[in-house]
C-alpha positions in Angstrom: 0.3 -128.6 63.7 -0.2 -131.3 66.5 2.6 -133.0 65.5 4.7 -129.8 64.7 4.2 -128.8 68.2 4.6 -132.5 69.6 8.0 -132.3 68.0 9.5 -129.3 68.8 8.6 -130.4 72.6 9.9 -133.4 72.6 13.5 -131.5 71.0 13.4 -129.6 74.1 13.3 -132.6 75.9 16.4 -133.6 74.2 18.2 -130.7 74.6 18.0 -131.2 78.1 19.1 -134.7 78.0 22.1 -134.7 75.8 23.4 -131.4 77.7 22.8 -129.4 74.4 23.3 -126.2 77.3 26.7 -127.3 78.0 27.6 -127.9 74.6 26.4 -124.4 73.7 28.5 -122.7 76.0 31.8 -123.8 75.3 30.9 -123.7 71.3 30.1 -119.8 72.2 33.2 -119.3 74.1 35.4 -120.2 70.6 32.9 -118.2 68.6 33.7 -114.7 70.4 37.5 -115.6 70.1 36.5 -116.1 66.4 34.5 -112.8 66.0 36.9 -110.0 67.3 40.1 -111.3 65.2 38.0 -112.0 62.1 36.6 -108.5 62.4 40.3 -107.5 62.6 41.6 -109.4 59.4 38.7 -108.2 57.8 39.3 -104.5 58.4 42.9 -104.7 57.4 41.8 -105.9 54.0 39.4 -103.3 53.6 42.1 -100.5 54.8 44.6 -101.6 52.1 41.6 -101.3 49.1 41.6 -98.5 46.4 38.0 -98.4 47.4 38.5 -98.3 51.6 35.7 -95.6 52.0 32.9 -97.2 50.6 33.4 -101.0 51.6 33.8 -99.5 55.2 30.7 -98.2 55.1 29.1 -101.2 53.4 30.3 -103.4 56.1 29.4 -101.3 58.9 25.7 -101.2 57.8 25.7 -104.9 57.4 27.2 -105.3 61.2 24.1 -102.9 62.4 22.1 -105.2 60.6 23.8 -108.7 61.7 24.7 -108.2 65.1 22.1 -107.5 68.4 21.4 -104.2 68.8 23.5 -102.2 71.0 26.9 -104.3 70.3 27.6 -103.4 66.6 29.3 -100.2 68.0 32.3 -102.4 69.4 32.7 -104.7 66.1 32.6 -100.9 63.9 35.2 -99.6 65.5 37.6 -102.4 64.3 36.9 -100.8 60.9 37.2 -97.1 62.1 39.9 -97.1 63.6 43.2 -96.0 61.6 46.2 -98.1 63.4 48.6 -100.1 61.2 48.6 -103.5 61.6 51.4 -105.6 61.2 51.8 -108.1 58.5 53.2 -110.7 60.7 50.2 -110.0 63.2 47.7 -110.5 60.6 49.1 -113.6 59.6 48.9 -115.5 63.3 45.3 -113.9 63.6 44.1 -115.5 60.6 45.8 -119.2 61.4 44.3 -118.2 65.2 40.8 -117.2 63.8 40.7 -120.4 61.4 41.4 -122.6 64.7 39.3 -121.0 66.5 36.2 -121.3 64.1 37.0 -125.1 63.5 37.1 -125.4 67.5 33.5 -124.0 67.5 32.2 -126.1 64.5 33.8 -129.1 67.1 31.5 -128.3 69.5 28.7 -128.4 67.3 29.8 -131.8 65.7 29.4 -133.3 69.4 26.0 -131.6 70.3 25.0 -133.3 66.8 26.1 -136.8 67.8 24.8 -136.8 70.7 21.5 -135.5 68.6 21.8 -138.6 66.5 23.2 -141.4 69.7 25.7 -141.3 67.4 29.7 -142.8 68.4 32.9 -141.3 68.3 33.8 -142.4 64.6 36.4 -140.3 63.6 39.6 -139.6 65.7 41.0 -136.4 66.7 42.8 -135.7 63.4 39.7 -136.8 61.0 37.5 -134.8 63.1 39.5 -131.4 63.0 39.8 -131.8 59.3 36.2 -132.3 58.4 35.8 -129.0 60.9 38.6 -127.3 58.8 36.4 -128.4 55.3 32.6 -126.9 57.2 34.1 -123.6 58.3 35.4 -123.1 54.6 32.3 -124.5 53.0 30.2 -122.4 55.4 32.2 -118.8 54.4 31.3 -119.1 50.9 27.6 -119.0 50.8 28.2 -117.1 54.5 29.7 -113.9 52.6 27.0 -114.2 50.1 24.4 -113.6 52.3 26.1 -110.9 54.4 27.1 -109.6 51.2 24.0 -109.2 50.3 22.8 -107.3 53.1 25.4 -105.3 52.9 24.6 -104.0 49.2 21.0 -104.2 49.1 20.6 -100.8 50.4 22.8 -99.8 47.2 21.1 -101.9 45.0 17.4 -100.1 45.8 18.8 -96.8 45.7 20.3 -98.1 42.0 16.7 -99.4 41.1 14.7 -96.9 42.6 16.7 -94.5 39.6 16.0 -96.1 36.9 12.0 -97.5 37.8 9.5 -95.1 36.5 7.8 -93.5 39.8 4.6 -94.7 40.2 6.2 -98.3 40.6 8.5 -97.1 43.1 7.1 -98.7 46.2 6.2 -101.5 44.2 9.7 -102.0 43.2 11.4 -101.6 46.7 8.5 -104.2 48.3 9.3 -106.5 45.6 12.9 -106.2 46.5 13.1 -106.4 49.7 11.1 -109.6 50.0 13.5 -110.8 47.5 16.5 -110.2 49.2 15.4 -111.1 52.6 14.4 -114.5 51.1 17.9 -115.3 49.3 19.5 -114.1 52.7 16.9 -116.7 54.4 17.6 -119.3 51.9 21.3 -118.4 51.8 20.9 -119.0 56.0 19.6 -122.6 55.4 21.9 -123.5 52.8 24.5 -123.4 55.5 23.0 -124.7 58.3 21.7 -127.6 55.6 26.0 -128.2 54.8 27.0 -128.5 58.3 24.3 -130.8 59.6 24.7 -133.0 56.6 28.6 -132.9 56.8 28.8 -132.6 60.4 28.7 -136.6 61.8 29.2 -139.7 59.7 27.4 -141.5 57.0 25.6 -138.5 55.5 22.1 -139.3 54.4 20.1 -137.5 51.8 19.7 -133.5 51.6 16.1 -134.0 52.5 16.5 -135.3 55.8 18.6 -131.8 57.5 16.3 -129.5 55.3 13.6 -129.2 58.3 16.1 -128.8 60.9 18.3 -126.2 59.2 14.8 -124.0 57.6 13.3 -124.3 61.4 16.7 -122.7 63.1 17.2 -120.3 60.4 13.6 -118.7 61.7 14.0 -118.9 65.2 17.9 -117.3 65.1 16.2 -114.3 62.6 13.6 -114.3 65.8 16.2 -114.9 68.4 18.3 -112.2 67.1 15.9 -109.4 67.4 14.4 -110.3 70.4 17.4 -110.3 72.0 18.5 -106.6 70.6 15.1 -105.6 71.6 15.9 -106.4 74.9 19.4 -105.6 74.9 17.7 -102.0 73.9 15.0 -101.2 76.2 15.3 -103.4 79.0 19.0 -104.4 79.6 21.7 -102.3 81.0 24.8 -104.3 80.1 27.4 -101.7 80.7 26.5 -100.8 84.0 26.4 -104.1 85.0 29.7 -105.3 83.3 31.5 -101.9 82.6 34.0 -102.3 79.8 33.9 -105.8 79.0 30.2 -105.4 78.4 30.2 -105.9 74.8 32.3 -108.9 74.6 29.8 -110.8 77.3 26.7 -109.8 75.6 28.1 -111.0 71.8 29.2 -114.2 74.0 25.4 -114.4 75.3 24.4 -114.0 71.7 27.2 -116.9 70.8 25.6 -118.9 72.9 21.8 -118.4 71.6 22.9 -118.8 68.2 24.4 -122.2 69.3 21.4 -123.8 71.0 20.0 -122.5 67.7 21.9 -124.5 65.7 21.7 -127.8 68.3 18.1 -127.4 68.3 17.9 -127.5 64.7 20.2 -130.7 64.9 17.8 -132.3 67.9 14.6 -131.7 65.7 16.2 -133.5 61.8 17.1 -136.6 64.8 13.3 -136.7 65.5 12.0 -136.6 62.1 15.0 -138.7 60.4 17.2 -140.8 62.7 20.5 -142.0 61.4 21.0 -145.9 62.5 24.0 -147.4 63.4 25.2 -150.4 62.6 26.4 -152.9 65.7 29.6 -153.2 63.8 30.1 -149.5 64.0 29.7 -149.4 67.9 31.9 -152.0 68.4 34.7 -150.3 66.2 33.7 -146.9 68.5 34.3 -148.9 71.7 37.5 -150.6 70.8 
């Protein structure tokens, strides 16, 4: 525990010294820009389903349960709200929402170099790619997990009909742990593909395992803290008026991302990646 503590302090430290603050804030700036048209591809999808209704509602639960409390209202009505929206305008989101989310992973990518003392290896080009490949890698397993959320209510309700009674509870305990665990699992198995994809010269899964399983509990903690307080103690809108929303899912952004970099400072404590002088001498030139 010693150690345990020694380490997350001295990741702080870091933080601190590679300007992991700075980092954070323009990686939150591309996520908002990410979140609102995302939410608006997303709801045109839904509209155009034989089965609109019900995924509507799935998805608005899962936003309730996602986002802080007190700015899911703002990301519902995306999928409330009954205006067309033009093909041609969905297109240009979804290129705009791709960019965007491959600008934030960017961010990230440096805040993990500088994690590592890692130099610039890949150019411009190389760079966006590989940001291009961990936004799609991360969606997958991402949807899984939101998915997940999203139907579990369904799925206990399904169980709970078909389990005798006097294992009711039972059942829904066992359940619930379950799918909070896959949805933590499913949280580190993402985390675990962009800090090993991230920067140059991957090393074994093993060594972005700690890093990824220790952000994973301190965003779940992070999160509801900061609905707690966006709850009883913060008054956002009076403060910011309309534009409320989109500062505080920014300020969210933002913890998520010093989150993520934390994660990133604590695997370059435990395993450092080593350079080799020929390497930083390619870098330089």
């Amino acid at each position: 525990m010693r150690r345990f503590l020694r380490l997350l302090k001295s990741a702080l430290g870091r933080c601190f010294d590679h300007d992991v603050f700075g980092i954070a804030k323009a990686a939150a700036y591309s996520g908002i820009i990410t979140l609102f048209p995302a939410m608006l591809v997303l709801a045109a999808i839904l509209a155009a389903s034989n089965q609109r209704e019900l995924l509507i509602s799935l998805v608005t639960r899962a936003l309730w349960r996602i986002l802080p409390a007190g700015t899911a209202t703002a990301a519902i009505s995306y999928f409330t709200s009954s205006q067309d929206r033009p093909i041609p305008l969905l297109i240009t989101t979804s290129v705009l929402t791709f960019w965007t989310a491959s600008g934030m992973m960017i961010s990230w990518m440096e805040g993990f170099r500088h994690a590592y003392d890692m130099p610039r290896v890949w150019g411009l080009v190389q760079e966006r790619l590989v940001a291009f490949y961990l936004v799609l890698l991360s969606f997958i397993p991402g949807t899984f997990a939101t998915g997940l959320v999203a139907f579990g209510s369904q799925l206990e309700k399904w169980i709970v009909l078909r389990a005798p009674g006097a294992f009711h509870v039972y059942i829904l305990l066992a359940w619930t742990g379950v799918r909070w665990t896959i949805s933590a699992a499913t949280s580190v198995a993402v985390l675990a593909i962009i800090y090993h994809y991230a920067v140059p010269r991957t090393r074994p899964w093993h060594t972005v395992l700690p890093g990824a399983a220790l952000a994973t509990i301190i965003w779940f903690a992070a999160t509801l803290a900061f609905g707690f307080y966006l709850q009883h103690v913060s008054e956002y809108s009076l403060v910011y008026g309309s534009v409320g929303v989109a500062i505080t899912l920014m300020v969210w952004m933002y913890l998520v991302s010093l989150v993520v970099l934390f994660g990133a400072e604590f695997n370059a404590l435990i395993h450092p990646r080593y350079v080799s002088r020929n390497s930083r001498s390619h870098s330089s030139r």
